[in-house]
mmCIF file of the N, C-alpha and C atoms, coordinates in Angstrom:
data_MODEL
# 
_entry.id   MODEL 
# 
loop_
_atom_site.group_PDB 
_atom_site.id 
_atom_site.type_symbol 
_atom_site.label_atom_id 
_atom_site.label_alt_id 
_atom_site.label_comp_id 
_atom_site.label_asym_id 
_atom_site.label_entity_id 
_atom_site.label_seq_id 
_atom_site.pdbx_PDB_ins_code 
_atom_site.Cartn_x 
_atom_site.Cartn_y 
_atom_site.Cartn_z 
_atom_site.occupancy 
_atom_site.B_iso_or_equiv 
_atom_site.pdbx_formal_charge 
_atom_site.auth_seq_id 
_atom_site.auth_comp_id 
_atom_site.auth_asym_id 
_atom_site.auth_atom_id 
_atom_site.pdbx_PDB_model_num 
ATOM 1   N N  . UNK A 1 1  ? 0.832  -1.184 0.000   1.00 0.00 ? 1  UNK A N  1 
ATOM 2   C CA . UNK A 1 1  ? 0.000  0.000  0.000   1.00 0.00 ? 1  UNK A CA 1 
ATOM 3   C C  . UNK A 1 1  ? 0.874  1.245  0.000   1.00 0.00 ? 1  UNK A C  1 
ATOM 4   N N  . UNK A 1 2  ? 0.478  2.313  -0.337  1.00 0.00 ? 2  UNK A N  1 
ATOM 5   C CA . UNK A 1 2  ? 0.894  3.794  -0.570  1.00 0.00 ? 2  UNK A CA 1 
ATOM 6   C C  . UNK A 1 2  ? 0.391  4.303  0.018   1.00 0.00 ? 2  UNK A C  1 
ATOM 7   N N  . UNK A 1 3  ? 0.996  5.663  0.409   1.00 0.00 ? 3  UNK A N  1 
ATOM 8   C CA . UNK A 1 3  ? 0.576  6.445  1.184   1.00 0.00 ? 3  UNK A CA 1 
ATOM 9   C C  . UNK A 1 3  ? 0.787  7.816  0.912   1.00 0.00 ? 3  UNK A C  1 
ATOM 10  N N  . UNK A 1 4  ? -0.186 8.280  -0.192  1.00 0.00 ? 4  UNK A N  1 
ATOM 11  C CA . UNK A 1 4  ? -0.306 10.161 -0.776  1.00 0.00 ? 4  UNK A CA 1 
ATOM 12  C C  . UNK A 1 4  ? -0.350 11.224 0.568   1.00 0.00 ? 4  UNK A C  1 
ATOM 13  N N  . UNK A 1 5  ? 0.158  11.931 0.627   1.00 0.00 ? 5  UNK A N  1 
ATOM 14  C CA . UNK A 1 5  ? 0.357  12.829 1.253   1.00 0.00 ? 5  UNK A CA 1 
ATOM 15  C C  . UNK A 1 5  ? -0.154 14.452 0.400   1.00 0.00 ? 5  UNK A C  1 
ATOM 16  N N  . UNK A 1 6  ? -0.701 14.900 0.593   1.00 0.00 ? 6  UNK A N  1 
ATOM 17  C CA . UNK A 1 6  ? -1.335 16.224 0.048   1.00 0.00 ? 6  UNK A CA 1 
ATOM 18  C C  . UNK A 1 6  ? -1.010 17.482 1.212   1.00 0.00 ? 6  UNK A C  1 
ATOM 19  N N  . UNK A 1 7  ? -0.180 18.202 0.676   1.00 0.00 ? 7  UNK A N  1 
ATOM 20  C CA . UNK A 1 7  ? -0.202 19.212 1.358   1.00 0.00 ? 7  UNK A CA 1 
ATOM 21  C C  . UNK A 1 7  ? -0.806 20.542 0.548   1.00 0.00 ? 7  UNK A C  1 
ATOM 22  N N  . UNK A 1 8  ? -1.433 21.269 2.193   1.00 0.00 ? 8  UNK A N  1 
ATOM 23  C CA . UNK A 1 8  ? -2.326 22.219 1.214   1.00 0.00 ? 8  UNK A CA 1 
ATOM 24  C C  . UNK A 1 8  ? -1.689 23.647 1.606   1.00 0.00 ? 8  UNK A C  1 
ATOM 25  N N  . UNK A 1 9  ? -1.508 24.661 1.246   1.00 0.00 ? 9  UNK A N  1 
ATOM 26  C CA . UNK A 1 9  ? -0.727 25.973 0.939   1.00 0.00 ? 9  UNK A CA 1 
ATOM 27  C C  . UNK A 1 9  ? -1.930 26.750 1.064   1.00 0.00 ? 9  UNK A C  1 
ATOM 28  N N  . UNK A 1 10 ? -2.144 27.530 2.494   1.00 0.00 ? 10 UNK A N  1 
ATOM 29  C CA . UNK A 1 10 ? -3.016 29.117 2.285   1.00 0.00 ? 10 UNK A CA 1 
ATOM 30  C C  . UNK A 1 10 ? -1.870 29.903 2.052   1.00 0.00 ? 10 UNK A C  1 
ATOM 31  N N  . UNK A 1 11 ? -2.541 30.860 0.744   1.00 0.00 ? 11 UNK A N  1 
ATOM 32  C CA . UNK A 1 11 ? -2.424 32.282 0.075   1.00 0.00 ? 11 UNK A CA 1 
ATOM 33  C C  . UNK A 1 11 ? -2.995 33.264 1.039   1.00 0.00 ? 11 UNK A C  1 
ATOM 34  N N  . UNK A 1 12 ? -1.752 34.101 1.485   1.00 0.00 ? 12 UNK A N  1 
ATOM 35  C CA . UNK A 1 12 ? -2.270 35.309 2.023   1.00 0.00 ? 12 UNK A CA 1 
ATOM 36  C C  . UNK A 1 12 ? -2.224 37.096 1.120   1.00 0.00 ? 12 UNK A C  1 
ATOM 37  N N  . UNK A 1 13 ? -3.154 37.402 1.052   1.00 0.00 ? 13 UNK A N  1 
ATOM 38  C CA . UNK A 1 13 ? -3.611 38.391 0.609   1.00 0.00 ? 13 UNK A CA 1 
ATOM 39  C C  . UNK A 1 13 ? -1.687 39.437 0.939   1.00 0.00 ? 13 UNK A C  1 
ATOM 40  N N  . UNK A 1 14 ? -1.830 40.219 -0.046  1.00 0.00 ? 14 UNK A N  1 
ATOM 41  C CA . UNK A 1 14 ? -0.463 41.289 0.056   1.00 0.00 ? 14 UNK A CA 1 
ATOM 42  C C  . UNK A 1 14 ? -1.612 42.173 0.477   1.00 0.00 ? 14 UNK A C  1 
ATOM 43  N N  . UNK A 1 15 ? -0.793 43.293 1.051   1.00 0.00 ? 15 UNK A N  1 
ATOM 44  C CA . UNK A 1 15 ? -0.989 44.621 1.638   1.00 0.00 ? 15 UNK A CA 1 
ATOM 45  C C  . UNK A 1 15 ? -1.523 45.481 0.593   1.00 0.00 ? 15 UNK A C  1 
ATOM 46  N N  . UNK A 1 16 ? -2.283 46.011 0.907   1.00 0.00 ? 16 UNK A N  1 
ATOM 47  C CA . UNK A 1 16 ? -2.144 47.454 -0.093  1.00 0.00 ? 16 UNK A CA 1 
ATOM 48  C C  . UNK A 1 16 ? -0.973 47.576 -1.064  1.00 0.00 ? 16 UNK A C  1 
ATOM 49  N N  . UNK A 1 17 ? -0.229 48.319 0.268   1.00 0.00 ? 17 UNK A N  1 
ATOM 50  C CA . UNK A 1 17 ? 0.804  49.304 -0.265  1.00 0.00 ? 17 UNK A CA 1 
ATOM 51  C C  . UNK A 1 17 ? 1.938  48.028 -1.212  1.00 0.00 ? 17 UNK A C  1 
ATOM 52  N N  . UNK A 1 18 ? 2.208  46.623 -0.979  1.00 0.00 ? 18 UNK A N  1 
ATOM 53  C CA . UNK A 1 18 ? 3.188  46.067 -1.485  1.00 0.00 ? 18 UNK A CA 1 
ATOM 54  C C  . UNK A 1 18 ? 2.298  45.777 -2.668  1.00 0.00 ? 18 UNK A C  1 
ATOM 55  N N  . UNK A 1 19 ? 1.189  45.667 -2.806  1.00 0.00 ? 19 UNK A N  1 
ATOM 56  C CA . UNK A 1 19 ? 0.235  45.223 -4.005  1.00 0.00 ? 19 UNK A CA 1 
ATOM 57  C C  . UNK A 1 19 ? 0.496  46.706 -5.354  1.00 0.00 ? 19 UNK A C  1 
ATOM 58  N N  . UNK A 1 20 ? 0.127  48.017 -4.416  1.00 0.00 ? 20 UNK A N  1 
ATOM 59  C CA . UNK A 1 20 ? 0.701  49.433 -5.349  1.00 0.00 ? 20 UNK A CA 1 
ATOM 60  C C  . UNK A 1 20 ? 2.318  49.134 -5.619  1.00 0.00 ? 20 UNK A C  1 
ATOM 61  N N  . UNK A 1 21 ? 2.984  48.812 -5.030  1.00 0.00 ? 21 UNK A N  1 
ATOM 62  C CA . UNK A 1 21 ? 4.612  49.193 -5.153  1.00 0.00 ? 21 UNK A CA 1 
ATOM 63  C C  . UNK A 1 21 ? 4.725  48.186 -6.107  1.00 0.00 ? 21 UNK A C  1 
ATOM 64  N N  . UNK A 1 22 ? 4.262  46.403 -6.728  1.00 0.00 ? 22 UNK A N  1 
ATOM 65  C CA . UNK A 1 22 ? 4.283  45.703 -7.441  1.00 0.00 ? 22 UNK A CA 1 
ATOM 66  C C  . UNK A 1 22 ? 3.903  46.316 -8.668  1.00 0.00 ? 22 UNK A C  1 
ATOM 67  N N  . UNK A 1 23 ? 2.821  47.167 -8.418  1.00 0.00 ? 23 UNK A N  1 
ATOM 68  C CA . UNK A 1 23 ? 2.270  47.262 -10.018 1.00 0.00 ? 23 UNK A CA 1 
ATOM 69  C C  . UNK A 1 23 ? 2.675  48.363 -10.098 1.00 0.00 ? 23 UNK A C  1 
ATOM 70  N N  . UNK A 1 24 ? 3.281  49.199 -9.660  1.00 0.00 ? 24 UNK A N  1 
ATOM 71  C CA . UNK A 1 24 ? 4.373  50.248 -10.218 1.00 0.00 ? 24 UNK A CA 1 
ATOM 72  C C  . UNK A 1 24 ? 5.193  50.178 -10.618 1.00 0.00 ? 24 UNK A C  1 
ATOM 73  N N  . UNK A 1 25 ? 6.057  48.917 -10.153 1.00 0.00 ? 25 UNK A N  1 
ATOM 74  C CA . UNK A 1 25 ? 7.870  48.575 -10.718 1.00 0.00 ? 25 UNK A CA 1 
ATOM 75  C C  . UNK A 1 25 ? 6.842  47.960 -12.313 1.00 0.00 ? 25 UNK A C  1 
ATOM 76  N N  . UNK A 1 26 ? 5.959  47.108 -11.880 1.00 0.00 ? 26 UNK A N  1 
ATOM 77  C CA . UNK A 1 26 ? 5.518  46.794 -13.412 1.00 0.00 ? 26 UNK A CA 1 
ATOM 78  C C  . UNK A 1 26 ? 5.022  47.742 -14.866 1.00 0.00 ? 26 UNK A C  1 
ATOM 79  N N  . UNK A 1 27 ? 4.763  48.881 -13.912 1.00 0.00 ? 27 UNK A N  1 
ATOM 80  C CA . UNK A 1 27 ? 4.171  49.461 -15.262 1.00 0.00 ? 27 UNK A CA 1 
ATOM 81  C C  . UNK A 1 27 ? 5.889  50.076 -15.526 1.00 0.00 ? 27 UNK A C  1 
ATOM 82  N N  . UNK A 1 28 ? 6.474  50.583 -14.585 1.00 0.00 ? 28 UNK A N  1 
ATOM 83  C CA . UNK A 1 28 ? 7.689  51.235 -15.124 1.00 0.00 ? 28 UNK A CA 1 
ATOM 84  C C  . UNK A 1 28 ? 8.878  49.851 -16.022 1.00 0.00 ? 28 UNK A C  1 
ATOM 85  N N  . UNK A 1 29 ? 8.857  49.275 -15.332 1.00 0.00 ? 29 UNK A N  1 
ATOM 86  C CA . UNK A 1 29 ? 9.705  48.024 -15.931 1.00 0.00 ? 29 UNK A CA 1 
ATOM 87  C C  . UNK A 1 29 ? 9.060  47.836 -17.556 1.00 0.00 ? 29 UNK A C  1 
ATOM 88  N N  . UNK A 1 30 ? 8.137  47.879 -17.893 1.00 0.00 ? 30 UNK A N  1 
ATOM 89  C CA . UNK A 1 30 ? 6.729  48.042 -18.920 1.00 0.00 ? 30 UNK A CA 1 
ATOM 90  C C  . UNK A 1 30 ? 7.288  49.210 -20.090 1.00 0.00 ? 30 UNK A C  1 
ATOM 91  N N  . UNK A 1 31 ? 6.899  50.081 -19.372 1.00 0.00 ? 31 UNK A N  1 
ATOM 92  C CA . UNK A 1 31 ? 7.306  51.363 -19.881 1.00 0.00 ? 31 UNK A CA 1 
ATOM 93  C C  . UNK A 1 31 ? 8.907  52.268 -20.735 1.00 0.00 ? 31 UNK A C  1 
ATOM 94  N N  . UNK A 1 32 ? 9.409  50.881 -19.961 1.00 0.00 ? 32 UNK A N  1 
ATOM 95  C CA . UNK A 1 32 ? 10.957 50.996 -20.051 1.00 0.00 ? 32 UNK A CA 1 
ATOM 96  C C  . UNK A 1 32 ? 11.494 50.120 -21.485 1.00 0.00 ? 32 UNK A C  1 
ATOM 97  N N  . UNK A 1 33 ? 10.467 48.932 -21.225 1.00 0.00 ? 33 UNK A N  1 
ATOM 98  C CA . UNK A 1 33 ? 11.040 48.156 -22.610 1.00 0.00 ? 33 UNK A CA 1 
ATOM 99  C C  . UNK A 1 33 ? 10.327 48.475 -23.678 1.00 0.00 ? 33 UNK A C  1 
ATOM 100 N N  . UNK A 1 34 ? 9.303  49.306 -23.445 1.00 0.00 ? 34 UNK A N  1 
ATOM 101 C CA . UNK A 1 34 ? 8.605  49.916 -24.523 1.00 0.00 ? 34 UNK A CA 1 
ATOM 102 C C  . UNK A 1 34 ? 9.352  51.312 -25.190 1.00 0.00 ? 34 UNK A C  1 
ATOM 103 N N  . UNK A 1 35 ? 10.044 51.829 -24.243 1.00 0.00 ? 35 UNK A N  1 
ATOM 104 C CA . UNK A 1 35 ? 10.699 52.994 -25.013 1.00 0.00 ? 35 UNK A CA 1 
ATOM 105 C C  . UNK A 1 35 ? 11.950 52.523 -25.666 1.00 0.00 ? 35 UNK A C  1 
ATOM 106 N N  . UNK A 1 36 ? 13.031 51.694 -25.177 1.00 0.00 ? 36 UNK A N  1 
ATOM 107 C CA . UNK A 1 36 ? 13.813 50.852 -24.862 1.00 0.00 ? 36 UNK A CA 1 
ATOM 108 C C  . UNK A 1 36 ? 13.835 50.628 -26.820 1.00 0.00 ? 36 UNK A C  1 
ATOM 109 N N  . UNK A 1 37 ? 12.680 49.557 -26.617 1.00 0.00 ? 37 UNK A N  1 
ATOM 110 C CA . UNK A 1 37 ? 12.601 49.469 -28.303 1.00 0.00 ? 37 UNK A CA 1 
ATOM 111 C C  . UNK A 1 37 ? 11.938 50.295 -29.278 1.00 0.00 ? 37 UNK A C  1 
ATOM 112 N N  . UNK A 1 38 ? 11.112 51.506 -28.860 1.00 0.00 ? 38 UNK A N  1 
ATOM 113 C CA . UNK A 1 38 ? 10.969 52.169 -29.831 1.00 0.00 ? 38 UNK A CA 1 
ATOM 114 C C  . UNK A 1 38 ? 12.214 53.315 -30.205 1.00 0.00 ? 38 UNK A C  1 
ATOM 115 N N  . UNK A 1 39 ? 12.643 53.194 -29.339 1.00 0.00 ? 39 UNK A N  1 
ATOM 116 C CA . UNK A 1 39 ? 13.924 54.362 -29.921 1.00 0.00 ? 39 UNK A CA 1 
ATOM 117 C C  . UNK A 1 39 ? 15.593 54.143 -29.696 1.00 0.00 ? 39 UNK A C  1 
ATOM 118 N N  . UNK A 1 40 ? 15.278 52.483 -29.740 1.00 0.00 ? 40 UNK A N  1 
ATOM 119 C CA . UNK A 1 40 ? 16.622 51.810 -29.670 1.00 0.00 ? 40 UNK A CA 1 
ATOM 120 C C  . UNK A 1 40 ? 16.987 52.401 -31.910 1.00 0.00 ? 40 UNK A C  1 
ATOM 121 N N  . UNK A 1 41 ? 18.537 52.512 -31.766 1.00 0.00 ? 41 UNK A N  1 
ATOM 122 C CA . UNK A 1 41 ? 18.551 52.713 -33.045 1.00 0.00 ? 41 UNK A CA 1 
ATOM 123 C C  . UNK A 1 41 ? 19.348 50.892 -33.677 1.00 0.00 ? 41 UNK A C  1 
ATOM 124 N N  . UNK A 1 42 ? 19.640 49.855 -32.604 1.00 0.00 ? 42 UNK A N  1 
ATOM 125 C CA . UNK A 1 42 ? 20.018 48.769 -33.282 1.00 0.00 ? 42 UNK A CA 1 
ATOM 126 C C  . UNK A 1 42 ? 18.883 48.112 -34.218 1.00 0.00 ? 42 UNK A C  1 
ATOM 127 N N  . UNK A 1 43 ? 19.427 47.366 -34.896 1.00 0.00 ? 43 UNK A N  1 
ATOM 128 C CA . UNK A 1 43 ? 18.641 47.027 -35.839 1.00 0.00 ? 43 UNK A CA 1 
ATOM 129 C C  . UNK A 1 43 ? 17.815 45.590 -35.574 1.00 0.00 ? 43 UNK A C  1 
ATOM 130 N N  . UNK A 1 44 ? 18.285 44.591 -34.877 1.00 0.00 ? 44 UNK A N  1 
ATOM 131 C CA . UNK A 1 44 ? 17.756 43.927 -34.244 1.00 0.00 ? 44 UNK A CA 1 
ATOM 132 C C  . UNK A 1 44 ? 17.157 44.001 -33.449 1.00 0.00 ? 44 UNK A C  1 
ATOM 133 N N  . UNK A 1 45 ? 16.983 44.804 -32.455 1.00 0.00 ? 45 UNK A N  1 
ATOM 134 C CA . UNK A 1 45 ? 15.840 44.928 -31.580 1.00 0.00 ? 45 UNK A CA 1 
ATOM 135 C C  . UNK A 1 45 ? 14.861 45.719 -32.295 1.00 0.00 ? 45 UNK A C  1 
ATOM 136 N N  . UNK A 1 46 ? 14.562 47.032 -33.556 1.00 0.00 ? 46 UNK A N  1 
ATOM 137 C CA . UNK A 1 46 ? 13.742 47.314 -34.429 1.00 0.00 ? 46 UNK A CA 1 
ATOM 138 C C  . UNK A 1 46 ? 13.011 45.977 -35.191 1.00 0.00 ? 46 UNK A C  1 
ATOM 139 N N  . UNK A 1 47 ? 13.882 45.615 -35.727 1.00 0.00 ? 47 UNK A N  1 
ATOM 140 C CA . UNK A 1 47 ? 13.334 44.205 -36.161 1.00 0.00 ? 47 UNK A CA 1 
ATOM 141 C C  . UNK A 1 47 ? 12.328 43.350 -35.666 1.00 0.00 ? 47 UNK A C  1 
ATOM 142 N N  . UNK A 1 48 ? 12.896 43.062 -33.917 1.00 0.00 ? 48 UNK A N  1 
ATOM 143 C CA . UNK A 1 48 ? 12.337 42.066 -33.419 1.00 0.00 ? 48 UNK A CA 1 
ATOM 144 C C  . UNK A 1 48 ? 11.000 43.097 -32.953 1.00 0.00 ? 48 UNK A C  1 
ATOM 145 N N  . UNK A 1 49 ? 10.775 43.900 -32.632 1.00 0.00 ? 49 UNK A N  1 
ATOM 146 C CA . UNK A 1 49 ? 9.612  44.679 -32.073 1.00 0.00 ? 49 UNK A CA 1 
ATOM 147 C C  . UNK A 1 49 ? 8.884  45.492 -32.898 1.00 0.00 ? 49 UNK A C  1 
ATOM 148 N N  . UNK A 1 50 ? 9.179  45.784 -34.386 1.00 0.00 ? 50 UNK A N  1 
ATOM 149 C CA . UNK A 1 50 ? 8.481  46.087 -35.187 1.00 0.00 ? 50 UNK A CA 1 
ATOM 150 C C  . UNK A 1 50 ? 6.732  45.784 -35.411 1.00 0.00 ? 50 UNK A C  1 
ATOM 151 N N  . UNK A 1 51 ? 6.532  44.638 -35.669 1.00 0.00 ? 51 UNK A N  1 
ATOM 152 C CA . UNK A 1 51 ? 5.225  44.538 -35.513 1.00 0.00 ? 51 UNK A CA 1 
ATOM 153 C C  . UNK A 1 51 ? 4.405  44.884 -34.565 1.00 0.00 ? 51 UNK A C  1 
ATOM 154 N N  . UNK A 1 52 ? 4.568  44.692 -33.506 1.00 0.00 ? 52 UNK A N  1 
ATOM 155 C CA . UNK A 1 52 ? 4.054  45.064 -32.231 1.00 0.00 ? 52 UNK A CA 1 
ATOM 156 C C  . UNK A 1 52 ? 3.627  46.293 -32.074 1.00 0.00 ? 52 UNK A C  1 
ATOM 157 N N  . UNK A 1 53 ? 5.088  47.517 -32.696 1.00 0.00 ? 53 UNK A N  1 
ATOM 158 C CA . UNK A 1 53 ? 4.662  48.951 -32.533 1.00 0.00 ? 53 UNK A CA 1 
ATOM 159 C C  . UNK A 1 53 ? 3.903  49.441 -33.233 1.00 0.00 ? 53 UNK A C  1 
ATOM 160 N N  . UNK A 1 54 ? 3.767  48.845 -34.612 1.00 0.00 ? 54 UNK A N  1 
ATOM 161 C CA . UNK A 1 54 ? 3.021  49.254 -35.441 1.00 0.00 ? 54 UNK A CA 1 
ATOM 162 C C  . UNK A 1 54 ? 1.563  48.300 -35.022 1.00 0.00 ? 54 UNK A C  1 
ATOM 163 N N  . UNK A 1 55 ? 1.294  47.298 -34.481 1.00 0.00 ? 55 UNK A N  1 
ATOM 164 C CA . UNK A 1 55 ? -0.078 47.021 -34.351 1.00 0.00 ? 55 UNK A CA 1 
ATOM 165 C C  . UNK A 1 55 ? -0.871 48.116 -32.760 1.00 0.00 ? 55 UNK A C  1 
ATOM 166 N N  . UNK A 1 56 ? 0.610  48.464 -32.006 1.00 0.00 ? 56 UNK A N  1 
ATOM 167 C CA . UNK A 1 56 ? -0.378 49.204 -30.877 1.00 0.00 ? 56 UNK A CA 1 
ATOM 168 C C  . UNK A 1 56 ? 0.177  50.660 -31.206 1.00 0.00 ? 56 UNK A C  1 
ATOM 169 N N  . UNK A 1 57 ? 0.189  50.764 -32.705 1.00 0.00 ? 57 UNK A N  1 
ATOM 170 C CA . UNK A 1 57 ? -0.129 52.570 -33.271 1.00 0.00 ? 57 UNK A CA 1 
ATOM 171 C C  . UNK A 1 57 ? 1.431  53.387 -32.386 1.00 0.00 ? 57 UNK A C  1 
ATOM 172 N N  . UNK A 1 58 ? 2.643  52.816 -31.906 1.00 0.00 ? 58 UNK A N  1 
ATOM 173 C CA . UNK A 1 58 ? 3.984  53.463 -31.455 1.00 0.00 ? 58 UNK A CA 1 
ATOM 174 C C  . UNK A 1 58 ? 4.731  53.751 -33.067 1.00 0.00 ? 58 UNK A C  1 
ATOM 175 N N  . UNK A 1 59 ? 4.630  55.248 -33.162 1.00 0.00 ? 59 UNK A N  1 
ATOM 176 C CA . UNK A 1 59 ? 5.818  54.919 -34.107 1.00 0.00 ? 59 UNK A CA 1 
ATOM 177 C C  . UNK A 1 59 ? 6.890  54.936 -33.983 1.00 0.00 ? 59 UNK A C  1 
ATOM 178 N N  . UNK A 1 60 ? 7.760  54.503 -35.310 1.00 0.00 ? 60 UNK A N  1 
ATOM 179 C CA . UNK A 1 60 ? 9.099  54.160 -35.359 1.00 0.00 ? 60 UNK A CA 1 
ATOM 180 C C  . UNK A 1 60 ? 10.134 54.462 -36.756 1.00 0.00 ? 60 UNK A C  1 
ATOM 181 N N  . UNK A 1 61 ? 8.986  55.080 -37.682 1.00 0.00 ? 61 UNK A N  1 
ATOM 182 C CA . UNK A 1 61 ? 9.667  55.681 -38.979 1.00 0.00 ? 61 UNK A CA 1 
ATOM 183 C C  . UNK A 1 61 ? 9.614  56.901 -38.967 1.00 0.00 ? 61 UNK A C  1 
# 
């Protein structure tokens, strides 16, 4: 015979303030690779992010 063992994991709710400070580094971290590649002048990262800028209207010509 066997014997499963299940362990169960409570999720505790974040704070406010660490829940705001998460989605701030995110929008800036966000924000960063979005400028990052629209006004990178290498040609490979134009390349690789091209479509993207042009489907969410960023230009780049």
């Amino acid at each position: 015979m066997s014997s499963s063992t299940v362990s169960a994991s409570a999720s505790l709710p974040l704070p406010l303030s660490q829940r705001l400070a998460a989605a701030s580094l995110s929008v800036v971290f966000g924000a960063a690779l979005i400028f990052f590649a629209g006004f990178s002048h290498v040609e490979a990262v134009h390349n690789a992010a091209h479509d993207t800028r042009h489907s969410s209207a960023f230009p780049c010509h």
